[in-house]
C-alpha positions as a LaTeX table, in Angstrom:
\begin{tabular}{lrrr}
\hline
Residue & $x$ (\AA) & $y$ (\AA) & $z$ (\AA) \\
\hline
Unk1 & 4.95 & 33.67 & $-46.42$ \\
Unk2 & 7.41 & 31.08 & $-47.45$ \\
Unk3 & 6.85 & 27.35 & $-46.38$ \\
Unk4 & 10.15 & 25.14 & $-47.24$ \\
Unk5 & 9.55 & 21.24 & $-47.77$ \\
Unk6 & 12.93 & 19.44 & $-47.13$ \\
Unk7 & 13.99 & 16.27 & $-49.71$ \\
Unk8 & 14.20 & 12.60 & $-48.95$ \\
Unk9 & 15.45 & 11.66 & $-45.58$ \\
Unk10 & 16.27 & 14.67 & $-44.71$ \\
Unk11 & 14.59 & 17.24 & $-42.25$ \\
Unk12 & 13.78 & 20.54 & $-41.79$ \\
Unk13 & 17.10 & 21.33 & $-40.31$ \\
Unk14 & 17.75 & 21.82 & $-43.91$ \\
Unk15 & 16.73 & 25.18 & $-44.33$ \\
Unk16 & 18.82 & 26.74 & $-41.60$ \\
Unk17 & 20.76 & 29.20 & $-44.03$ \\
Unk18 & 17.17 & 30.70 & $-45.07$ \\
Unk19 & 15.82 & 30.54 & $-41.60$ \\
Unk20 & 18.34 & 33.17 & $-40.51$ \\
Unk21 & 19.04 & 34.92 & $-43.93$ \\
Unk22 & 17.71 & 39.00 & $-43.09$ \\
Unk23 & 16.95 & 39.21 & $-47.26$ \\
Unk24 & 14.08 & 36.63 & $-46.39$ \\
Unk25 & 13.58 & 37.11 & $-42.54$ \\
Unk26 & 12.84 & 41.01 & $-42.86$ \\
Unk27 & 9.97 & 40.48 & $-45.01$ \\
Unk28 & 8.62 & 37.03 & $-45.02$ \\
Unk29 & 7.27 & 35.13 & $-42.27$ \\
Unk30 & 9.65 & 31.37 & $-43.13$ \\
Unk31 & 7.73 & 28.01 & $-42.10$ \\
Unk32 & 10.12 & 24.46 & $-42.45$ \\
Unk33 & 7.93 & 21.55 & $-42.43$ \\
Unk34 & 9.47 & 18.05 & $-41.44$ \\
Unk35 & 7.54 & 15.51 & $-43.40$ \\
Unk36 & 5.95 & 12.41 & $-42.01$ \\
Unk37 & 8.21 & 10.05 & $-41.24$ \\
Unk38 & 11.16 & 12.80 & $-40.73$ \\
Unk39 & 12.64 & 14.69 & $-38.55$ \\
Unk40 & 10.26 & 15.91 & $-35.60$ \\
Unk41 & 7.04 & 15.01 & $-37.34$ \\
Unk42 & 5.61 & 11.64 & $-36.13$ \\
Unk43 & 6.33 & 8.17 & $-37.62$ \\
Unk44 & 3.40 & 6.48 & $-39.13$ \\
Unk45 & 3.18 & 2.72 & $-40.37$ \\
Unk46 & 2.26 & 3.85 & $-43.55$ \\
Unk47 & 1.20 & 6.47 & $-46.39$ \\
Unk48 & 4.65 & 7.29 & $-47.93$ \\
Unk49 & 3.31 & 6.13 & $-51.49$ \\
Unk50 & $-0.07$ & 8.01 & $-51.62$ \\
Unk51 & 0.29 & 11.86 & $-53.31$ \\
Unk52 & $-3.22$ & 12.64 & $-51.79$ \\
Unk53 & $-1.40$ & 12.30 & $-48.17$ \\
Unk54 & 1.49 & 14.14 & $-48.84$ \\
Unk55 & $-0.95$ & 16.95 & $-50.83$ \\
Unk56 & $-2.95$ & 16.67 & $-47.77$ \\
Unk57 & 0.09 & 16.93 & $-44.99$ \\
Unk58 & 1.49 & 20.03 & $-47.25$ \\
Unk59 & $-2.12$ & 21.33 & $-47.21$ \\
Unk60 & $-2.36$ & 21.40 & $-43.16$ \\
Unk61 & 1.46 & 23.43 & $-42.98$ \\
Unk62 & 0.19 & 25.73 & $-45.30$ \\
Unk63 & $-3.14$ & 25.94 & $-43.20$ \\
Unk64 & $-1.35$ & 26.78 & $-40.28$ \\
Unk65 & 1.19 & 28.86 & $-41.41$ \\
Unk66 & $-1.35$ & 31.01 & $-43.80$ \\
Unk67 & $-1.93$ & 31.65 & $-47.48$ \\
Unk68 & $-1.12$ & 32.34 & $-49.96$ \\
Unk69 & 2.03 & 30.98 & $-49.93$ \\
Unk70 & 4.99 & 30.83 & $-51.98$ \\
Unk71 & 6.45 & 26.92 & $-51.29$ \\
Unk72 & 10.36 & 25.96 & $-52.03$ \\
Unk73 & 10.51 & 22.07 & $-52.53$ \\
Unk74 & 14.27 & 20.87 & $-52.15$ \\
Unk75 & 14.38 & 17.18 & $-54.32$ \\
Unk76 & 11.69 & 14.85 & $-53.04$ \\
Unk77 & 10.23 & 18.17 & $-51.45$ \\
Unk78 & 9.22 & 18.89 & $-54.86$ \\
Unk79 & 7.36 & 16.05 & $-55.99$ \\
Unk80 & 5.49 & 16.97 & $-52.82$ \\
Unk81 & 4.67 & 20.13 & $-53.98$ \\
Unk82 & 3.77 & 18.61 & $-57.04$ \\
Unk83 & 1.32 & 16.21 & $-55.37$ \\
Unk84 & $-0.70$ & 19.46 & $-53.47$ \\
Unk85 & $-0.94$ & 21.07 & $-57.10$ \\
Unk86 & $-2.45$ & 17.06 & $-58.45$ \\
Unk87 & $-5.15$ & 17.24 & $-55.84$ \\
Unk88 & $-5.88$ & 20.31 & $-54.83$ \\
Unk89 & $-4.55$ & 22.68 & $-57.69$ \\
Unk90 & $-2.81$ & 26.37 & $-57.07$ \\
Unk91 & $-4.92$ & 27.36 & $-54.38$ \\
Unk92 & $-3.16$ & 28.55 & $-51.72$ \\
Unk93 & $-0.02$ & 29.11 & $-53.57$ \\
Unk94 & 1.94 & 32.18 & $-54.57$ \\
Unk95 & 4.36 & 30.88 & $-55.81$ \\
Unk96 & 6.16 & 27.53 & $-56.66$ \\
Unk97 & 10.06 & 27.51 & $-56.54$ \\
Unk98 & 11.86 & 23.80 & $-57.48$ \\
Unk99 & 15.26 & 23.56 & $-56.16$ \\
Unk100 & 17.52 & 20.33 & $-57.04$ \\
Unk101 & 13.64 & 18.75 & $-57.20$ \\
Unk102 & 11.80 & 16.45 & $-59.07$ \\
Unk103 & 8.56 & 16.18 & $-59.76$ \\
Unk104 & 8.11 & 12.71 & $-61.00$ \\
Unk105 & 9.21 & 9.42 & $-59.55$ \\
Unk106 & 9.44 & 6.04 & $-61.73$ \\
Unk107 & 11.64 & 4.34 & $-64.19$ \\
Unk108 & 11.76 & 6.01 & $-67.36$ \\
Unk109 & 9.58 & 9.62 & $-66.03$ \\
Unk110 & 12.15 & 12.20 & $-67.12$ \\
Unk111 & 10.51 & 14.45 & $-64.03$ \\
Unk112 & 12.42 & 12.01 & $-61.79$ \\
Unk113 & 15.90 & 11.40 & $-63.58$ \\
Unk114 & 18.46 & 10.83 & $-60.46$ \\
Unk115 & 22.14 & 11.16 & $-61.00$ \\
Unk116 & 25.08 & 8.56 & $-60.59$ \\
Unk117 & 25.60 & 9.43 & $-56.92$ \\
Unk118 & 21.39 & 8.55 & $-56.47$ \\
Unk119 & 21.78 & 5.57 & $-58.76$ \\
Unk120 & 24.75 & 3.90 & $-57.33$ \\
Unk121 & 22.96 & 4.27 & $-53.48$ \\
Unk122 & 19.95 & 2.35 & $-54.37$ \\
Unk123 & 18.63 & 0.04 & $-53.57$ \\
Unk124 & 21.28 & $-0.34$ & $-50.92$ \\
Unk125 & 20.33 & 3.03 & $-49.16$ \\
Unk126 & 17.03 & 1.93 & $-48.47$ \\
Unk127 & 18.12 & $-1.33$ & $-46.37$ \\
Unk128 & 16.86 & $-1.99$ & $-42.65$ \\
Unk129 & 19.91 & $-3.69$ & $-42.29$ \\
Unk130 & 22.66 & $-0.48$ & $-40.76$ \\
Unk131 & 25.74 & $-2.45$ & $-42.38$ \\
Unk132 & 24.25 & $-2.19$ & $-45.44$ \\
Unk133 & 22.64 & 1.04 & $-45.48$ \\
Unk134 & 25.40 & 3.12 & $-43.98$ \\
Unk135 & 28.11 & 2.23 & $-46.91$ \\
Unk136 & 25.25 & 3.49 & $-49.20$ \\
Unk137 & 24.65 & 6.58 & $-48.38$ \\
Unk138 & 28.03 & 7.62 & $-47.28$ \\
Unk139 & 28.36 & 7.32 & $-50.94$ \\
Unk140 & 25.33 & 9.46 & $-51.82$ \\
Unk141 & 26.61 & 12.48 & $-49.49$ \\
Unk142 & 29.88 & 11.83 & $-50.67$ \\
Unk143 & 28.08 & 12.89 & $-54.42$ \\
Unk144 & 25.65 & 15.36 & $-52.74$ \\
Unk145 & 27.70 & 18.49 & $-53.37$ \\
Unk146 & 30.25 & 19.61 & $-56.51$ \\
Unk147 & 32.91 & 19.80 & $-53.78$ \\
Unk148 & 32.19 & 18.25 & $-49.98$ \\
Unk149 & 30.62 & 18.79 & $-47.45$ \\
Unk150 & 27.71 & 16.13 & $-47.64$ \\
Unk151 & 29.02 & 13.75 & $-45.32$ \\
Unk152 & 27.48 & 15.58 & $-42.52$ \\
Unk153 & 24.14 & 14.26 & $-43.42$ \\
Unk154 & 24.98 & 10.52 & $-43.23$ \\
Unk155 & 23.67 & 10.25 & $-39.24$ \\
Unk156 & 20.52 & 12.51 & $-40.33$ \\
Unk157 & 19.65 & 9.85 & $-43.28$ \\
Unk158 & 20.40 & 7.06 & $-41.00$ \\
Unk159 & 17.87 & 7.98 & $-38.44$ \\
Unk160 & 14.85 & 7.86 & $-40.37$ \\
Unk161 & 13.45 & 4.55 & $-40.12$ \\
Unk162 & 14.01 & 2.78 & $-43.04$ \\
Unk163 & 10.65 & 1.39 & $-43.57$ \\
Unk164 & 9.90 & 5.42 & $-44.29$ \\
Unk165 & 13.31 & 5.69 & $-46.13$ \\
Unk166 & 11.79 & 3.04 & $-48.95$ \\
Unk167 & 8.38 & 3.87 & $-48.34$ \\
Unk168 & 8.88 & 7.20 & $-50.07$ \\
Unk169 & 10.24 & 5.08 & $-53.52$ \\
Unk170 & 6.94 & 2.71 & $-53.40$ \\
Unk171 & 5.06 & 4.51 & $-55.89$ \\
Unk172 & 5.18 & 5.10 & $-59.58$ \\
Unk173 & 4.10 & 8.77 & $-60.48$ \\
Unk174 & 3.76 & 10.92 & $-63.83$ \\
Unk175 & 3.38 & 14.69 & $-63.30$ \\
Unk176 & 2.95 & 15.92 & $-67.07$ \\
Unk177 & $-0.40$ & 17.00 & $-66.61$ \\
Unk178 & $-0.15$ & 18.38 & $-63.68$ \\
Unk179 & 3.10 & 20.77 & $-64.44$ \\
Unk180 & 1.06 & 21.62 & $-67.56$ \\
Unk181 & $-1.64$ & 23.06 & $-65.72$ \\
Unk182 & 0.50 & 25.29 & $-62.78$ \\
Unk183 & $-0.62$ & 28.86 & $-63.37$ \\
Unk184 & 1.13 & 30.76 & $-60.44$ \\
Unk185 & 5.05 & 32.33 & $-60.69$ \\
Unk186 & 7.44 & 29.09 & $-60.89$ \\
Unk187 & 10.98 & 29.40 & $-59.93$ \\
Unk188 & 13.27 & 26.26 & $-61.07$ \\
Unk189 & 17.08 & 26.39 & $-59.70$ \\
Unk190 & 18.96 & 23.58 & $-60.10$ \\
Unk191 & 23.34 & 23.15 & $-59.85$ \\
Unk192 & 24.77 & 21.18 & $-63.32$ \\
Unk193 & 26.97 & 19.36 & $-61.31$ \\
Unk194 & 23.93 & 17.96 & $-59.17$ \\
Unk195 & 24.72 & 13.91 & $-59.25$ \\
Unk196 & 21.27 & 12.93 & $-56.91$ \\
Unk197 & 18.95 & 14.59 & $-59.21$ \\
Unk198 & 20.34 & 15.19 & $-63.15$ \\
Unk199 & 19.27 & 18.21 & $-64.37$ \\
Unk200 & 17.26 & 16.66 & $-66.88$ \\
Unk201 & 14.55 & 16.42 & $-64.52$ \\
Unk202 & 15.01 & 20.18 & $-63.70$ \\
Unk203 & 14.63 & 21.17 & $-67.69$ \\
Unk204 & 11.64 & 18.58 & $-68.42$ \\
Unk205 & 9.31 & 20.88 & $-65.68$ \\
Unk206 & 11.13 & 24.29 & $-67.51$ \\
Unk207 & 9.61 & 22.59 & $-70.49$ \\
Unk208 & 5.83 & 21.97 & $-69.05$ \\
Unk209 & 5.29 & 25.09 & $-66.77$ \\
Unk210 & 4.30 & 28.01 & $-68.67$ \\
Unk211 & 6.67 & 31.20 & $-67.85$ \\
Unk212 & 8.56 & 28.96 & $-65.23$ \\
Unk213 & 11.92 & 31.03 & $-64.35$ \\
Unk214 & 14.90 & 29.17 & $-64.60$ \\
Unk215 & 18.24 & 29.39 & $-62.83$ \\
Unk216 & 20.92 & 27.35 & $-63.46$ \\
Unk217 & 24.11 & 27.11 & $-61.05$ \\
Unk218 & 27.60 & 26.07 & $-62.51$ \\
Unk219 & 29.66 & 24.02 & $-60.50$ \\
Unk220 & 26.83 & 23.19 & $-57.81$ \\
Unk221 & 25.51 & 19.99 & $-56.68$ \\
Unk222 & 22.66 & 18.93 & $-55.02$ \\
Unk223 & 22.22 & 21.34 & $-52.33$ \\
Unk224 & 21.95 & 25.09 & $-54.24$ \\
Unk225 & 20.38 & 26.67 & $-51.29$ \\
Unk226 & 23.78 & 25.95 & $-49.51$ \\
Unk227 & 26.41 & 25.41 & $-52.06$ \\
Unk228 & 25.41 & 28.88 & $-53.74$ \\
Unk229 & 23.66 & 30.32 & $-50.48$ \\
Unk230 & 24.42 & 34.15 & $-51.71$ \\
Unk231 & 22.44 & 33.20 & $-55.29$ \\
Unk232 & 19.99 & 31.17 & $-53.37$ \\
Unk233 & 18.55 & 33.71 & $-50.97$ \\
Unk234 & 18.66 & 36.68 & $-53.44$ \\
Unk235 & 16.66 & 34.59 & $-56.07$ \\
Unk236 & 14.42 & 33.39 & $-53.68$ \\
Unk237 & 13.90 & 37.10 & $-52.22$ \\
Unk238 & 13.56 & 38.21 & $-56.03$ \\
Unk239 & 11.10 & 35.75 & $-56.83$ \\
Unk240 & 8.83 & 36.14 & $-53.90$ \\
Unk241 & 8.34 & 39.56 & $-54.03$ \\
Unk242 & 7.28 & 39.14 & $-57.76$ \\
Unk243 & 5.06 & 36.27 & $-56.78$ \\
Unk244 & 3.48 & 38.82 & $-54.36$ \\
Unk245 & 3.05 & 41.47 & $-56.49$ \\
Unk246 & 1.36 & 38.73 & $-59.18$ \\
Unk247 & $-1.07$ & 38.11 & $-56.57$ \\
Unk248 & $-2.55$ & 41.76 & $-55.33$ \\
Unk249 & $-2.89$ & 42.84 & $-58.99$ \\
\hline
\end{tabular}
């Protein structure tokens, strides 16, 4: 079982590559969660800023979909991740892979360094206001890969509200602690070209997960799963199995 969580204002639509890719498909059952707020999940008022509710919305996907579970969190996906492990530990889990992710969010947490394409977006991005948004982050998907191609996303972005679109960056979170204390398989693959989240962030949870993995991509941005598809899926594959084997010793 594999259960992808998608990054900020983005969807599960993401993961369409590993949806249909037969080195995952032929012996993994894939689940792609939207997250509140995104996509086709619903759109509440509030609880973007609380880790317990996104620990507890990743906790029902991996309820339904069945544990344990090896979970890929894609950039804000993986400070979700990183809240289920803060309040409710490994159980469950297989397996943790961190692609393009962080796992902190704040000024000055180096588990939540962003990029110059991130930096220059904000706080711009996050606007109600369409004429002021859309400039914004046509120049974050302009940044999102090493080459193009991110431009495609800009409708996506757009159409989650943007009360959800800033409620997501109305918290303050340290994840030390909690990357210290991750005892299942850890996969960390991150592009060194990635200008939304600096790799930084990428090496500081290498540096606090015991026997994390790493895998780092030349010349690819923010989107590895895509950008380096090929890499992606046979890592991913790779990595599973391990995780798999880890857990019926």
């Amino acid at each position: 079982m594999v259960v992808f969580v998608h990054g900020w204002a983005q969807s599960a639509d993401a993961w369409q590559l590993q949806l249909s890719d037969p080195r995952l498909t032929t012996d993994f059952r894939l689940v792609a969660m939207d997250l509140r707020g995104h996509g086709r999940s619903e759109v509440p008022a509030d609880g973007y800023g609380d880790s317990r509710v996104w620990a507890d919305d990743l906790a029902a996907v991996l309820e339904f979909a069945g544990r344990p579970a090896v979970v890929v969190g894609w950039s804000y996906g993986g400070l979700v991740v990183t809240d289920y492990v803060r309040v409710h530990g490994t159980a469950g889990l297989a397996g943790i892979v961190y692609a393009g992710a962080i796992t902190e969010l704040g000024p000055d947490l180096p588990g939540g360094a962003v990029g110059p394409a991130m930096r220059e977006a904000l706080p711009d991005a996050l606007s109600n206001d369409v004429d002021v948004a859309r400039p914004a982050v046509r120049r974050l998907c302009g940044g999102m890969t090493a080459d193009s191609g991110g431009e495609s996303l800009v409708d996506g972005i757009l159409a989650v509200p943007a009360h959800v679109r800033a409620g997501l960056f109305r918290r303050s979170v340290s994840s030390a602690d909690v990357l210290n204390g991750i005892d299942v398989p850890t996969l960390i693959v991150h592009g060194d070209r990635d200008a939304v989240v600096d790799i930084t962030a990428a090496e500081y949870a290498a540096g606090k997960i015991q026997g994390a993995r790493t895998r780092w991509l030349p010349g690819v941005g923010h989107l590895p799963f895509a950008e380096e598809y090929d890499v992606f899926g046979e890592e991913l594959a790779t990595f599973t199995r391990d995780a798999y084997r880890e857990v019926n010793r």
